[in-house]
C-alpha positions as a Markdown table, in Angstrom:
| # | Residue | x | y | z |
|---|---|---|---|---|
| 1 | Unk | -0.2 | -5.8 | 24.6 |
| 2 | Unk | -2.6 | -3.7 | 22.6 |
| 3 | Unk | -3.6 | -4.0 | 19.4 |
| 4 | Unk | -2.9 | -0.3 | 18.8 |
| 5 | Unk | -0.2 | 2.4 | 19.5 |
| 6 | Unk | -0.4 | 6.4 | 19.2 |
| 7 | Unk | 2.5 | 8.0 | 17.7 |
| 8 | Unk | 2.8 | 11.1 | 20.3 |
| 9 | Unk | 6.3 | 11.8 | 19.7 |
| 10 | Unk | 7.1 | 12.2 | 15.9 |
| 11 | Unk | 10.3 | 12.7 | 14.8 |
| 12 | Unk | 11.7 | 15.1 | 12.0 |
| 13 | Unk | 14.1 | 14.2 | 9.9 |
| 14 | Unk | 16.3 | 16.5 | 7.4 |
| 15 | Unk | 15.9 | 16.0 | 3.7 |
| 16 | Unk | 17.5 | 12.9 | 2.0 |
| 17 | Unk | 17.3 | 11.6 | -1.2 |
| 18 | Unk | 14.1 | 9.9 | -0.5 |
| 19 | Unk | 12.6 | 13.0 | 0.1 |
| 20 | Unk | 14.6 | 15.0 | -2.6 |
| 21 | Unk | 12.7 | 12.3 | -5.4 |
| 22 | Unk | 9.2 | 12.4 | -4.0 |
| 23 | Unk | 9.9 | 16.2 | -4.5 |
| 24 | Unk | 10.9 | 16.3 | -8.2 |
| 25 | Unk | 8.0 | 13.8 | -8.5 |
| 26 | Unk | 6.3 | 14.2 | -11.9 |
| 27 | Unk | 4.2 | 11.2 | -11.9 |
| 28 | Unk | 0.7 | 12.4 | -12.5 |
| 29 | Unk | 2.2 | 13.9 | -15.6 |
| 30 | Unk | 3.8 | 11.2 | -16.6 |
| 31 | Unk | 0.9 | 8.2 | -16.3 |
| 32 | Unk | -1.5 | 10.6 | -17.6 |
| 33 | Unk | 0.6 | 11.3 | -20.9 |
| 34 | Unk | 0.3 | 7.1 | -21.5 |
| 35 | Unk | -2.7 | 5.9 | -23.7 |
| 36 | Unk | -2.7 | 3.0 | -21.1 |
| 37 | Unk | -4.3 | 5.5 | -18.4 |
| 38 | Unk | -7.7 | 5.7 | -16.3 |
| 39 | Unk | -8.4 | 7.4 | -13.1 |
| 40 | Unk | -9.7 | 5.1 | -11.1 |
| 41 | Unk | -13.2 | 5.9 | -8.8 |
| 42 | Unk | -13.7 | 7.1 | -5.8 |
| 43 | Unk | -16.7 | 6.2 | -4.3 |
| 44 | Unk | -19.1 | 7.6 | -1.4 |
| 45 | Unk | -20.3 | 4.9 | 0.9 |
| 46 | Unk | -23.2 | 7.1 | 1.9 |
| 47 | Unk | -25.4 | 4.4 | 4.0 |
| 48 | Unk | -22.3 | 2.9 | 5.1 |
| 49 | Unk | -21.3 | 6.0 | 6.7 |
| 50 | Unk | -25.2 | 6.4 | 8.2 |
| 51 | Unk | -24.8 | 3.0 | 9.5 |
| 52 | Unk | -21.3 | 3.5 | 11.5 |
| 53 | Unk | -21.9 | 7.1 | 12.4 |
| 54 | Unk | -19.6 | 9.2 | 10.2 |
| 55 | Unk | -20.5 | 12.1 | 8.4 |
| 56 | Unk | -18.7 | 10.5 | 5.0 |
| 57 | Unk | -16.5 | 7.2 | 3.9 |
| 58 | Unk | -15.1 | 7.9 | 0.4 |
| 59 | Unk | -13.2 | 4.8 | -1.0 |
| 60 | Unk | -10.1 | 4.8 | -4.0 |
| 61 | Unk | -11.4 | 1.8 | -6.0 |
| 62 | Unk | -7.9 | 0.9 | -7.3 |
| 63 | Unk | -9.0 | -2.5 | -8.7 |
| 64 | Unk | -9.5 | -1.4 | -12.3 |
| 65 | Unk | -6.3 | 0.3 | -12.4 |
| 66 | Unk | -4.8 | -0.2 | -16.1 |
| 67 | Unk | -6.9 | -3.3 | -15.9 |
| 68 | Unk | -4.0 | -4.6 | -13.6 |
| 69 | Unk | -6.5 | -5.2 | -10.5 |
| 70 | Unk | -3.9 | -3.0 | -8.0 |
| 71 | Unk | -2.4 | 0.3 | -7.5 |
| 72 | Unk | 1.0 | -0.7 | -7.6 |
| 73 | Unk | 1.6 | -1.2 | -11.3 |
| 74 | Unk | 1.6 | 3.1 | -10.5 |
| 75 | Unk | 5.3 | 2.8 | -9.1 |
| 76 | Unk | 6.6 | 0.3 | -11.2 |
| 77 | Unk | 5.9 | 1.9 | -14.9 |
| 78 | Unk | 7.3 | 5.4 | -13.2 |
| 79 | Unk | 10.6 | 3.4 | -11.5 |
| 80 | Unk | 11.0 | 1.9 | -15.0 |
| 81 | Unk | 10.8 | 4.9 | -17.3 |
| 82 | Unk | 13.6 | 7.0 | -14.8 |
| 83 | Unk | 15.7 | 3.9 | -14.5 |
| 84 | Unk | 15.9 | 3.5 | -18.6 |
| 85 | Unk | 16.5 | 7.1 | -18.5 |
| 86 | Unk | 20.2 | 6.6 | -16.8 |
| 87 | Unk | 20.6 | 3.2 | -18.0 |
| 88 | Unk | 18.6 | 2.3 | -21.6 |
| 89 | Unk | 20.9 | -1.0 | -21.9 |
| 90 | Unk | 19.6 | -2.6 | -19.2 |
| 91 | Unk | 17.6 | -6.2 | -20.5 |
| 92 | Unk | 16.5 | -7.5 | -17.3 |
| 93 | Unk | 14.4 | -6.6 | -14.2 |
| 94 | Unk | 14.4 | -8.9 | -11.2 |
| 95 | Unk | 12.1 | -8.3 | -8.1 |
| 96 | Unk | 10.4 | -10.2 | -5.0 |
| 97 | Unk | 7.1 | -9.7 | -4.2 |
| 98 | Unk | 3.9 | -11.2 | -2.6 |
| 99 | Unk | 1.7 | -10.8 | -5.6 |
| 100 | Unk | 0.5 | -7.5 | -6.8 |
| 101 | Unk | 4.1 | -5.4 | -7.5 |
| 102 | Unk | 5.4 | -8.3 | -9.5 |
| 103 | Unk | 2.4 | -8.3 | -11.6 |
| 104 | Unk | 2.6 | -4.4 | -12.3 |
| 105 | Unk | 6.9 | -5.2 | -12.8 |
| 106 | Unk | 6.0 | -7.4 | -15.5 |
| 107 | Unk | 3.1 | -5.8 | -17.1 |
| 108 | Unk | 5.2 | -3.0 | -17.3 |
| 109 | Unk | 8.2 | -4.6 | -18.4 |
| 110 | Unk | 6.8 | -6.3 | -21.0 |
| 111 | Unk | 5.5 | -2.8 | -23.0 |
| 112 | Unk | 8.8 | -2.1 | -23.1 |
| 113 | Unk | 9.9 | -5.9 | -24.5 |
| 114 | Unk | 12.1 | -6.3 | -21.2 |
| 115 | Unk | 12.6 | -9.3 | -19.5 |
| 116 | Unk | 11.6 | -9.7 | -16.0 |
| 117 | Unk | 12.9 | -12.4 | -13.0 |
| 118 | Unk | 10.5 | -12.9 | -10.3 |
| 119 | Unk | 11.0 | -14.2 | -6.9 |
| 120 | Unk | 7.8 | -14.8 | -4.7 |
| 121 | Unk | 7.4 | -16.4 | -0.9 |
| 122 | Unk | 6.8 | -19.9 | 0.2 |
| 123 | Unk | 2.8 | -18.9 | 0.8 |
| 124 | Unk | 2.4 | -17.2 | -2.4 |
| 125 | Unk | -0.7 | -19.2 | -4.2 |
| 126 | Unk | -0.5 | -20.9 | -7.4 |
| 127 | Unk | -3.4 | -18.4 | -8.9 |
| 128 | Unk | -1.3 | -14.9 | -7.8 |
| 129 | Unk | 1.6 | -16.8 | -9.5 |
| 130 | Unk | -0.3 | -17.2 | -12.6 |
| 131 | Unk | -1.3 | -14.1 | -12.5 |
| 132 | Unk | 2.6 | -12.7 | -12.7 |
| 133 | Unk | 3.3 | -15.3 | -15.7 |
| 134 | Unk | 1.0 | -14.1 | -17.9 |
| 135 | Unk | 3.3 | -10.9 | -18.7 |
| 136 | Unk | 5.8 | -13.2 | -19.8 |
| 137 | Unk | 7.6 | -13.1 | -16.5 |
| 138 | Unk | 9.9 | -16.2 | -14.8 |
| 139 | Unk | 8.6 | -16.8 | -11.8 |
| 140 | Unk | 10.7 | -18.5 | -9.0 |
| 141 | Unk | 8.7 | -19.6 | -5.9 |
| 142 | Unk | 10.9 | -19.8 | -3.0 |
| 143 | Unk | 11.2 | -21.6 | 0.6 |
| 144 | Unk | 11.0 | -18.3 | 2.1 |
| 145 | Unk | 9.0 | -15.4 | 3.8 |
| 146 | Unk | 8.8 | -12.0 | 2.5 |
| 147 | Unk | 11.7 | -10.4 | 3.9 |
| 148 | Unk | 14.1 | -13.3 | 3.0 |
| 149 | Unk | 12.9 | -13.3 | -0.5 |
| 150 | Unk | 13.7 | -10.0 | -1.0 |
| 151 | Unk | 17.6 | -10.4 | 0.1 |
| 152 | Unk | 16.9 | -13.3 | -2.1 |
| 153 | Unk | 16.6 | -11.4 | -5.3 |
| 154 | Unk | 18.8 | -8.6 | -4.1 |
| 155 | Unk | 21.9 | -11.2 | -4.2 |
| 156 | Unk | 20.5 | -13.1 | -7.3 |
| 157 | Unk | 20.5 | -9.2 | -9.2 |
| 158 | Unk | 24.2 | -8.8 | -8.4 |
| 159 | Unk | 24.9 | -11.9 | -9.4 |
| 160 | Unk | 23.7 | -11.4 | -12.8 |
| 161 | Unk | 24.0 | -8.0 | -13.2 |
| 162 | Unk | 20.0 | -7.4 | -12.9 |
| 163 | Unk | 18.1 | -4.1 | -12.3 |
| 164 | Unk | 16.5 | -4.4 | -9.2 |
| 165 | Unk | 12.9 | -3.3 | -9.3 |
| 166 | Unk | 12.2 | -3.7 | -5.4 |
| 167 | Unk | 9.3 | -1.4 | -3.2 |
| 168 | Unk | 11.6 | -1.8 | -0.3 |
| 169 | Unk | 14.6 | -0.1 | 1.0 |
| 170 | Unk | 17.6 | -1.0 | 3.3 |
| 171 | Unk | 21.2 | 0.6 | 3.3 |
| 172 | Unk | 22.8 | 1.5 | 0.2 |
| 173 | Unk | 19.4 | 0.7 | -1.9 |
| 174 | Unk | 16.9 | 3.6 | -1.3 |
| 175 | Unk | 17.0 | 5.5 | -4.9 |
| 176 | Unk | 14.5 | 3.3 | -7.1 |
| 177 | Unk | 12.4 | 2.3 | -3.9 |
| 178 | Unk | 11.7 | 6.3 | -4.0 |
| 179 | Unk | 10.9 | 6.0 | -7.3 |
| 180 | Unk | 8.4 | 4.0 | -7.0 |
| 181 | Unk | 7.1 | 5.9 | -4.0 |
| 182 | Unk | 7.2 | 8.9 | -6.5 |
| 183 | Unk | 5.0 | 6.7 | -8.9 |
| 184 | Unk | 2.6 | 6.3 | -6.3 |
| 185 | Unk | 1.4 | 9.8 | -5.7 |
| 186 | Unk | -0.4 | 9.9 | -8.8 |
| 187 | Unk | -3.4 | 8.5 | -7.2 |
| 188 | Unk | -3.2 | 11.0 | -4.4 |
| 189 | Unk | -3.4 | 13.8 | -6.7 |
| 190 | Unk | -6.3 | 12.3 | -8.4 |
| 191 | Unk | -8.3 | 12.7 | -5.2 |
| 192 | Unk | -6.6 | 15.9 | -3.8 |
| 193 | Unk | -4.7 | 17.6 | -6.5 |
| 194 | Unk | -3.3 | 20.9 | -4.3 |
| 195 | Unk | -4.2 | 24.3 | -5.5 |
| 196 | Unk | -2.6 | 27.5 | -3.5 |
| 197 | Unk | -6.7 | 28.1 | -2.9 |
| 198 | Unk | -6.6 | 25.3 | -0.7 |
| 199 | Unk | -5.9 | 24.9 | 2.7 |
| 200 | Unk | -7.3 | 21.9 | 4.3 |
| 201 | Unk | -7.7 | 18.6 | 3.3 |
| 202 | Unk | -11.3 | 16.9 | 2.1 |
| 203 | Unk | -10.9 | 14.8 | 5.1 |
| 204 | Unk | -10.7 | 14.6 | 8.4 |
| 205 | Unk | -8.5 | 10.5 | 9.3 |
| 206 | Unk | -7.2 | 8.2 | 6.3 |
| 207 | Unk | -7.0 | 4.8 | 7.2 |
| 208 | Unk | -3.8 | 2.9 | 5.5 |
| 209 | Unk | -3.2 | -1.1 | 4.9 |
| 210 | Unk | 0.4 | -1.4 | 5.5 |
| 211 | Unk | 3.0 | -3.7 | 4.4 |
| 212 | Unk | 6.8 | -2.6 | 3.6 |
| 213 | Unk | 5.6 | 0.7 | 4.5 |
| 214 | Unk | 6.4 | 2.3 | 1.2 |
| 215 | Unk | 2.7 | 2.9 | -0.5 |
| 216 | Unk | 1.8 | 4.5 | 2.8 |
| 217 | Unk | 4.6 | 6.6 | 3.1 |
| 218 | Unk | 3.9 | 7.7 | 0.0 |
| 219 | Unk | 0.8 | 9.0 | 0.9 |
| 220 | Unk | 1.9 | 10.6 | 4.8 |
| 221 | Unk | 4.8 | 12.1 | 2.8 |
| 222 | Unk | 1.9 | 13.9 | 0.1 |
| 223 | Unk | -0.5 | 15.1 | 3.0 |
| 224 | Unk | 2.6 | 16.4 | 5.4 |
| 225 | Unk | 3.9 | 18.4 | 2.0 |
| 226 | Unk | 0.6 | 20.1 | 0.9 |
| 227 | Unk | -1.6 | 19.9 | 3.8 |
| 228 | Unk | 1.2 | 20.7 | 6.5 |
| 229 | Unk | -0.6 | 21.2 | 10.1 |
| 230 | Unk | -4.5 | 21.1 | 8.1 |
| 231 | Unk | -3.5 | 17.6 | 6.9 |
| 232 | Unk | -5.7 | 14.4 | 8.2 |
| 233 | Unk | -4.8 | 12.1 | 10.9 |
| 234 | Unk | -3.6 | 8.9 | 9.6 |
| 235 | Unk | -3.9 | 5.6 | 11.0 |
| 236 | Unk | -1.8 | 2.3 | 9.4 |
| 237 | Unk | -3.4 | -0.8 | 9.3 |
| 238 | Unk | -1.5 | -4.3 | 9.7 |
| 239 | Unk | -2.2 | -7.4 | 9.8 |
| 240 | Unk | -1.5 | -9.0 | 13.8 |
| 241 | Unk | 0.3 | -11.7 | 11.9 |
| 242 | Unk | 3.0 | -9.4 | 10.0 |
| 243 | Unk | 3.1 | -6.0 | 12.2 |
| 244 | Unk | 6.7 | -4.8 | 11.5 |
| 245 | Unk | 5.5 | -0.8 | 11.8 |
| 246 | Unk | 3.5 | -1.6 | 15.2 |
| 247 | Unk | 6.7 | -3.5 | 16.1 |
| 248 | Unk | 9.2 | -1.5 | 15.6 |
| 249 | Unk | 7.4 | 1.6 | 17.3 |
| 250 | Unk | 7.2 | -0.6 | 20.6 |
| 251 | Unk | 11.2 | -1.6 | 20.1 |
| 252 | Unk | 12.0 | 2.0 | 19.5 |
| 253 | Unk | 13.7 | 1.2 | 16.0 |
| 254 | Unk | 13.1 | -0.3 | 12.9 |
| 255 | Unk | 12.7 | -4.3 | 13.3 |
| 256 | Unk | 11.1 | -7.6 | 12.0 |
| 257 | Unk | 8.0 | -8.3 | 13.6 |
| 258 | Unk | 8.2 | -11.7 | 15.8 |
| 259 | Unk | 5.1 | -13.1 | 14.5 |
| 260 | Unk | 4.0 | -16.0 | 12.3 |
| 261 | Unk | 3.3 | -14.6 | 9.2 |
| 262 | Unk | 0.6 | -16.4 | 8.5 |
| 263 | Unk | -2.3 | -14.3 | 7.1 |
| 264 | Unk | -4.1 | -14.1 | 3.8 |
| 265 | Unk | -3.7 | -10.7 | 3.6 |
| 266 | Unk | -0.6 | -11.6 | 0.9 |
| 267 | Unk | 0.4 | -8.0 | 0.0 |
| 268 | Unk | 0.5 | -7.0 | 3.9 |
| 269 | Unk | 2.2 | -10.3 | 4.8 |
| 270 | Unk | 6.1 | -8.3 | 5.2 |
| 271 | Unk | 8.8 | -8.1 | 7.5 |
| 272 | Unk | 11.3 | -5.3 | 8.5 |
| 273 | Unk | 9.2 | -2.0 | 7.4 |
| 274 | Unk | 11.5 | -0.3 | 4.4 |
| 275 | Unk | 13.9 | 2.2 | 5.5 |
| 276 | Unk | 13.3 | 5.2 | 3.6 |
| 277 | Unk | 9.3 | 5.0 | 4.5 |
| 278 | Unk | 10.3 | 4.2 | 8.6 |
| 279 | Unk | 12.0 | 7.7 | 8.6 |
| 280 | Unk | 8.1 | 9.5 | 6.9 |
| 281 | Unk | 6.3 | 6.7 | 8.8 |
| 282 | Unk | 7.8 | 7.8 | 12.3 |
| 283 | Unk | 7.2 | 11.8 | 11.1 |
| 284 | Unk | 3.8 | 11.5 | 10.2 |
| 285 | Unk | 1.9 | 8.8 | 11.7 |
| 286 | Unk | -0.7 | 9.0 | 14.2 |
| 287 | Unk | -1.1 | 5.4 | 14.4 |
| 288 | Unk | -0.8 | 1.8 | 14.1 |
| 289 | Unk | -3.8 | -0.8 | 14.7 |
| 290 | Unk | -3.3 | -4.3 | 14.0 |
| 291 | Unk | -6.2 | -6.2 | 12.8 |
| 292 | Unk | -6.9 | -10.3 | 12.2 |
| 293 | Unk | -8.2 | -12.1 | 9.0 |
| 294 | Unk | -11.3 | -12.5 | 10.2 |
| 295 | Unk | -11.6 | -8.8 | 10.2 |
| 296 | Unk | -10.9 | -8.2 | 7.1 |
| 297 | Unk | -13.1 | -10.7 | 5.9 |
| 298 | Unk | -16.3 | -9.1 | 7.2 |
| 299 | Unk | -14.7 | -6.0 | 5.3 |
| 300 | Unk | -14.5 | -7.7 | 2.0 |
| 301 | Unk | -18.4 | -8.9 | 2.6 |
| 302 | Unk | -19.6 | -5.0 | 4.0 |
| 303 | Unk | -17.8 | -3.9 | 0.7 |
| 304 | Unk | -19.2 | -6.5 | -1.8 |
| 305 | Unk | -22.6 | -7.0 | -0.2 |
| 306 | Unk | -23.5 | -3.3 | 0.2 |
| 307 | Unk | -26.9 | -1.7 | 2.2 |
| 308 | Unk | -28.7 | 0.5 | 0.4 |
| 309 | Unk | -27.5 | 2.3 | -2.6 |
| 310 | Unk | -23.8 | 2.1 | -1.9 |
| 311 | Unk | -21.7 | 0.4 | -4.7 |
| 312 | Unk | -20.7 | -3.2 | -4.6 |
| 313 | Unk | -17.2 | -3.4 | -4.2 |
| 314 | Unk | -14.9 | -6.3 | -5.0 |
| 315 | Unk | -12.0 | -5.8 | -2.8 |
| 316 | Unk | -9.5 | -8.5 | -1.9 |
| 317 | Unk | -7.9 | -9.8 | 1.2 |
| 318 | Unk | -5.6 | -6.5 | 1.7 |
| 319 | Unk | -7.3 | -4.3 | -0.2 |
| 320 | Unk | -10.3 | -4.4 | 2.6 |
| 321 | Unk | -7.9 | -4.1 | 5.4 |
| 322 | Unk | -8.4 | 0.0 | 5.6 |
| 323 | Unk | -11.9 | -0.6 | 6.2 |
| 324 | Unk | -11.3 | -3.6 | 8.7 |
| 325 | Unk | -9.4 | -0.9 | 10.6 |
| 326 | Unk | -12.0 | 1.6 | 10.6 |
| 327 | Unk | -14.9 | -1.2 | 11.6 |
| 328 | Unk | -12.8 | -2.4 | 14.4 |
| 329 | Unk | -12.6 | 1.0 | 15.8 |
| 330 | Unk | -16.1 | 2.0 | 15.6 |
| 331 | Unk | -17.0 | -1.4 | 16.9 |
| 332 | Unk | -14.6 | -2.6 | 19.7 |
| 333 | Unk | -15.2 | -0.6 | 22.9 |
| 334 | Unk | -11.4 | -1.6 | 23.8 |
| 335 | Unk | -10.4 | 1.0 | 21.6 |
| 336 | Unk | -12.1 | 3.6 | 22.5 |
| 337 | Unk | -8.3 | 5.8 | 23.0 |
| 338 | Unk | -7.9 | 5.6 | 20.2 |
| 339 | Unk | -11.4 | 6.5 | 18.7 |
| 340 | Unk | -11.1 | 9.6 | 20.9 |
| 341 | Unk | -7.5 | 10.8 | 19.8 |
| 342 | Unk | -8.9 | 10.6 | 16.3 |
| 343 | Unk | -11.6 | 12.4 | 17.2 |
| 344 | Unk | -13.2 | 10.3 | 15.3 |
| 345 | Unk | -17.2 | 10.7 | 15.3 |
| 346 | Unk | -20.5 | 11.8 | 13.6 |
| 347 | Unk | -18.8 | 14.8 | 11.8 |
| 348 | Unk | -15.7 | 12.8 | 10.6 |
| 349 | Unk | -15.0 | 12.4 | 7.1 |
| 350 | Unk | -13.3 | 9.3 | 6.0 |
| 351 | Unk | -10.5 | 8.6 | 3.4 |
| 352 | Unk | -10.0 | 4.6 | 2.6 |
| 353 | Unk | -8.3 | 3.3 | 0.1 |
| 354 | Unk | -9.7 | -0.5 | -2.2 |
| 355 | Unk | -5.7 | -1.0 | -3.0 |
| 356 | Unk | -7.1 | -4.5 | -5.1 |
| 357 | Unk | -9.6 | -6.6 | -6.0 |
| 358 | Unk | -10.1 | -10.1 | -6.2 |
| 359 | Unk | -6.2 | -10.5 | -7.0 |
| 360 | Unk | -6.8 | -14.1 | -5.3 |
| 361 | Unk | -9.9 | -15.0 | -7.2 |
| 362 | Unk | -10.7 | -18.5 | -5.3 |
| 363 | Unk | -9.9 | -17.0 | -1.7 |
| 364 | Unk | -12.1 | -14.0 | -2.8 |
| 365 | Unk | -14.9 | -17.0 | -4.0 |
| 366 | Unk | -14.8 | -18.7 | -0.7 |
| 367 | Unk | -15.0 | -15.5 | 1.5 |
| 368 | Unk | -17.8 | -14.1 | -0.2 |
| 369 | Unk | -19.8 | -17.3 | 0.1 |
| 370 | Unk | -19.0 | -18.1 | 3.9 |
């Protein structure tokens, strides 16, 4: 099989409630109100770009955002705020997560003197686990995957009358996964905030690290709403150990990849995509390319160990898997399909996104120094 797929027949979808939140979305207002906010960079990878043969890489550096390393915190402090809108007596917060959303939960949570429950995968390390506890969260570490782990804490929430703070969605739970969604297109607007002037996008393909699905709906849903037909092609990025997107286009339907999971790109490593970001996913896709470790490890060097004047960038495991994508198409000849249904080529203007640093500092450590 391989290791991409083209999106040729996209499907529309009516409005749901999904999309009726993204809508009403007032985000950027709201984290730019908080004395907690920075805009994070975005940086021009000028020699990189000579040295690939692209007119221009820019790259979100989200790995100083609110000194929280990741972009996600972005979705949890919005979720939180309209949740304690409709429901100020809540106390506690559970969620399951791989690393990065748990951290931004808690950090979050703890602002507001809530307490948080935390439930995290049998491969989560001790150092992204530490990293949760230090906002005064309890941290649970189950004998689970991902996907498991998030029915997990679904169960354990309804047991004990918890708020459910989960970037995932499945039947009957989509409203505060769109939340968080909502919370993400701040950064979006940072780099493209739409003005009726405008009619094209800056860029020309955005390459997007995908796990659950819901960060990079998020981001299809933005460009689809202001960019319509002028928006850039974008290609999702997946780990070939943890491919549910790639997976479930082959199958047709939304489904748990049959795969190992055995990657150390944590915040990618997911099951079943979410439901609410499948529907935007299979609307505004282009494409999905699975990539290995090893490929995002030459990423995380090309990004720390720059040529030329480029910034050094420390990006961790999944945080270099949009550039891993874009090297492996430029590089493999296998792919060249795909390269030419992006049109992707000298005049090309890249979007990628650093979605964290070195979240895992001692996997970071031994990557850099290999």
């Amino acid at each position: 099989m391989k290791d991409f797929l083209i999106n040729n027949s996209k499907v529309v979808f009516k409005e749901n409630l999904t999309h009726s939140i993204l809508s009403q979305s007032n985000s950027y207002n709201f984290h730019t109100s908080k004395n907690y906010y920075n805009k994070t960079s975005l940086l021009e990878l000028k020699s990189l770009s000579k040295e690939i043969g692209v007119k221009s890489i820019s790259i979100k550096d989200e790995s100083n955002r609110f000194g929280l390393n990741s972009f996600k915190v972005l979705g949890s402090t919005f979720a939180i705020d309209k949740i304690l809108d409709k429901q100020p007596k809540i106390e506690t917060f559970c969620t399951a997560t791989d690393g990065n959303h748990g951290k931004g939960l808690a950090w979050a949570a703890q602002n507001i003197n809530k307490k948080v429950i935390v439930y995290v995968p049998k491969d989560t390390t001790l150092e992204r686990i530490k990293e949760i506890e230090k906002y005064n969260a309890n941290v649970y570490q189950l004998n689970l995957n991902y996907e498991d782990t998030c029915v997990y804490a679904y169960q354990e929430s309804k047991k004990n009358n918890w708020c459910l703070v989960q970037d995932a969605s499945w039947d009957n739970y989509e409203e505060i996964p769109a939340l968080i969604m909502s919370g993400y297109l701040t950064h979006f607007k940072e780099i493209e905030c739409f003005t009726n002037n405008m009619t094209k996008s800056k860029y020309d393909i955005i390459f997007l690290q995908c796990g659950v699905g819901s960060w990079a709906a998020s981001c299809i849903w933005y460009y689809m709403q202001e960019f319509k037909n002028n928006r850039p092609k974008i290609v999702l990025i997946e780990p070939d150990e943890a491919c549910g997107v790639y997976e479930s286009f082959a199958n047709g339907k939304r489904c748990s990849p049959r795969t190992n999971f055995n990657t150390i790109m944590a915040g990618l490593n997911c099951g079943i995509p979410s439901k609410s970001a499948w529907k935007i996913i299979q609307q505004g896709c282009d494409a999905v390319l699975k990539i290995s470790d090893t490929d995002t490890k030459k990423a995380i060097k090309k990004l720390y160990y720059p040529k030329g004047g480029d910034p050094k960038i420390v990006s961790g495991e999944s945080g270099a898997a949009g550039l891993a994508g874009l090297l492996k198409v430029i590089n493999n000849k296998e792919l060249y399909e795909l390269k030419s249904y992006l049109n992707l080529n000298k005049d090309s203007k890249i979007l990628l996104f650093n979605t964290e640093g070195d979240t895992d500092e001692n996997s970071f450590k031994k990557i850099i120094s290999n």
